[in-house]
Residue frames as qw, qx, qy, qz and C-alpha x, y, z in Angstrom:
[[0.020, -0.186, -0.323, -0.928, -16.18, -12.95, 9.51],
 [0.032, -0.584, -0.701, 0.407, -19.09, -11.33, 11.30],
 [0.056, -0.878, -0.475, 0.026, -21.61, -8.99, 11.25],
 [0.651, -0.651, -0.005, 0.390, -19.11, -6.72, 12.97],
 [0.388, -0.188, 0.504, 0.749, -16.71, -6.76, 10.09],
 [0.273, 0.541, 0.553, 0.572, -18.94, -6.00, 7.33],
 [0.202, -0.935, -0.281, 0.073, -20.34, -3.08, 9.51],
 [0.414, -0.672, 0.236, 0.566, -16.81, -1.60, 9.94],
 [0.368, 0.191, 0.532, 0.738, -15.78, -2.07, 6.26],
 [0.051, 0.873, 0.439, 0.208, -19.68, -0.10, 5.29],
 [0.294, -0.883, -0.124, 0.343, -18.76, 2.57, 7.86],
 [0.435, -0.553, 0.333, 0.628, -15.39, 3.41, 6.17],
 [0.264, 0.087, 0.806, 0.523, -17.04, 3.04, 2.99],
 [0.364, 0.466, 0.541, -0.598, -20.37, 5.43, 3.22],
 [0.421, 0.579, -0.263, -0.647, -20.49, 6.90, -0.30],
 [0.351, 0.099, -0.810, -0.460, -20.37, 3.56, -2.22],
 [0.916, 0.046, 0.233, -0.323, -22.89, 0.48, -2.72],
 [0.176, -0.442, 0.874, 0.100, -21.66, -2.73, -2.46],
 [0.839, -0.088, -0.444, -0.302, -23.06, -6.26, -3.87],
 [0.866, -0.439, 0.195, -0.141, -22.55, -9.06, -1.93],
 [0.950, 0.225, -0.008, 0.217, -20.20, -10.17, -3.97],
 [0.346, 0.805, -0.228, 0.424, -17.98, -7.36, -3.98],
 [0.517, -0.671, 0.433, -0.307, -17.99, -7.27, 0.07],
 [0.952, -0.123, 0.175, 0.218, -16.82, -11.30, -0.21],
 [0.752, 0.288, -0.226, 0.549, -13.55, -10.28, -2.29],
 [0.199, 0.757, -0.294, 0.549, -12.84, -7.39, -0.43],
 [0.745, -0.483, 0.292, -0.355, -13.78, -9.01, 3.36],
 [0.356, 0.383, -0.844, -0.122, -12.10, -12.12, 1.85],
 [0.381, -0.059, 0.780, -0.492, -14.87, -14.41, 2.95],
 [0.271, 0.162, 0.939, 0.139, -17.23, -16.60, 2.20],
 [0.284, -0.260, -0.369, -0.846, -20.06, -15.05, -0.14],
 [0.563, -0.494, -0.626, -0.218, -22.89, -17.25, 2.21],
 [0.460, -0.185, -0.418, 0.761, -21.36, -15.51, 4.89],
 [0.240, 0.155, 0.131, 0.949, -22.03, -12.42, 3.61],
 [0.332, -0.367, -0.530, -0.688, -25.52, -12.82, 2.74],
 [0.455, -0.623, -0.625, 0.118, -26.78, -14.18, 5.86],
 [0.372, -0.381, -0.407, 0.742, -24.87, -11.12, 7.76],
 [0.047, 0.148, 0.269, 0.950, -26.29, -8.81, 5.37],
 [0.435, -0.475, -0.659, -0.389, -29.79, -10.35, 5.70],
 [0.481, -0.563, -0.495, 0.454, -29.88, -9.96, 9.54],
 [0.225, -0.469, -0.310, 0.796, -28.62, -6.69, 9.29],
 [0.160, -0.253, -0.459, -0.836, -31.24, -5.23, 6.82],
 [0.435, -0.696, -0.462, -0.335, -33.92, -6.58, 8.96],
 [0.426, -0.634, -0.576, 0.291, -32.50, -4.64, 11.47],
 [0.507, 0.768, 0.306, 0.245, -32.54, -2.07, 9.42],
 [0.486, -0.646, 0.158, 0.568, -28.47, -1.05, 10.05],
 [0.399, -0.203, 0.639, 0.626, -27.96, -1.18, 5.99],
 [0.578, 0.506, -0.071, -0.637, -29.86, 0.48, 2.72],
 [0.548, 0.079, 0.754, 0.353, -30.22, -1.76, 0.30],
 [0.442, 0.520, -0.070, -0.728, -31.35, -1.01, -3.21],
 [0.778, 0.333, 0.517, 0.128, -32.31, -3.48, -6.57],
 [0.026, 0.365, -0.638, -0.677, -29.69, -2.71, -9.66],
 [0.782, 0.435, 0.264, -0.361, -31.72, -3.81, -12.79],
 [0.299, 0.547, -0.709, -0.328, -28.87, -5.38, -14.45],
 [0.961, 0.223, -0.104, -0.126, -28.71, -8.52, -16.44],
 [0.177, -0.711, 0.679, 0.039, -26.28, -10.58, -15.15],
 [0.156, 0.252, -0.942, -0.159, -25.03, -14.68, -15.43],
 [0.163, -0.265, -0.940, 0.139, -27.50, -16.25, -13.05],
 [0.097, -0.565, -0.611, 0.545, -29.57, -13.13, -11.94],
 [0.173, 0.563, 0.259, 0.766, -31.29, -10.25, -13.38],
 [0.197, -0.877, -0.017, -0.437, -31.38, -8.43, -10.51],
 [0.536, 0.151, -0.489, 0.672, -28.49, -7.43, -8.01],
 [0.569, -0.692, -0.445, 0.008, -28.66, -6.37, -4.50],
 [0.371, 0.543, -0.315, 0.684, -26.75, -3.23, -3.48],
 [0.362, -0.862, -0.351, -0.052, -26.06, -1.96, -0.18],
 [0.326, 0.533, -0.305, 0.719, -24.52, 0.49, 2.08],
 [0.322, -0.375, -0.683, 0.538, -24.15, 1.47, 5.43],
 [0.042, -0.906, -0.388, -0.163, -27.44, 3.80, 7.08]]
C-alpha cells in the first residue's frame, strides 16, 4: 500500500472527505500506513485536509481529507 493507492482511491472519490481511518478499512491496510502516506502527500500539497471538531475515543479532533 502506497502513496499511489491512496491517490487513486481520492481521485475516484473527489466529492467525499475521508479520515484516516476510513481510507485503512476501505484500502485494507495498515492505519500507520496511511498516515505517513497521507503526511507526505499533504506536504506536497496533492491532498486538502481539513480539522472535524468532533469528540471522539482518544481524540477531539479528526483529520479529513480529499483529493486537490
Amino acid at each position: 500500500m502506497g502513496q499511489s493507492d491512496i491517490n487513486d482511491f481520492l481521485k475516484r472519490n473527489r466529492t467525499k472527505w475521508y479520515t484516516s481511518k476510513e481510507l485503512s478499512k476501505y484500502l485494507s491496510s495498515n492505519l500507520g500506513n496511511i498516515t505517513t502516506s497521507l503526511k507526505k502527500m499533504r506536504n506536497a500539497k496533492l491532498v486538502e485536509y481539513k480539522f472535524i471538531p468532533i469528540i471522539t475515543k482518544n481524540k477531539k479532533v479528526l483529520l479529513s481529507t480529499r483529493y486537490t
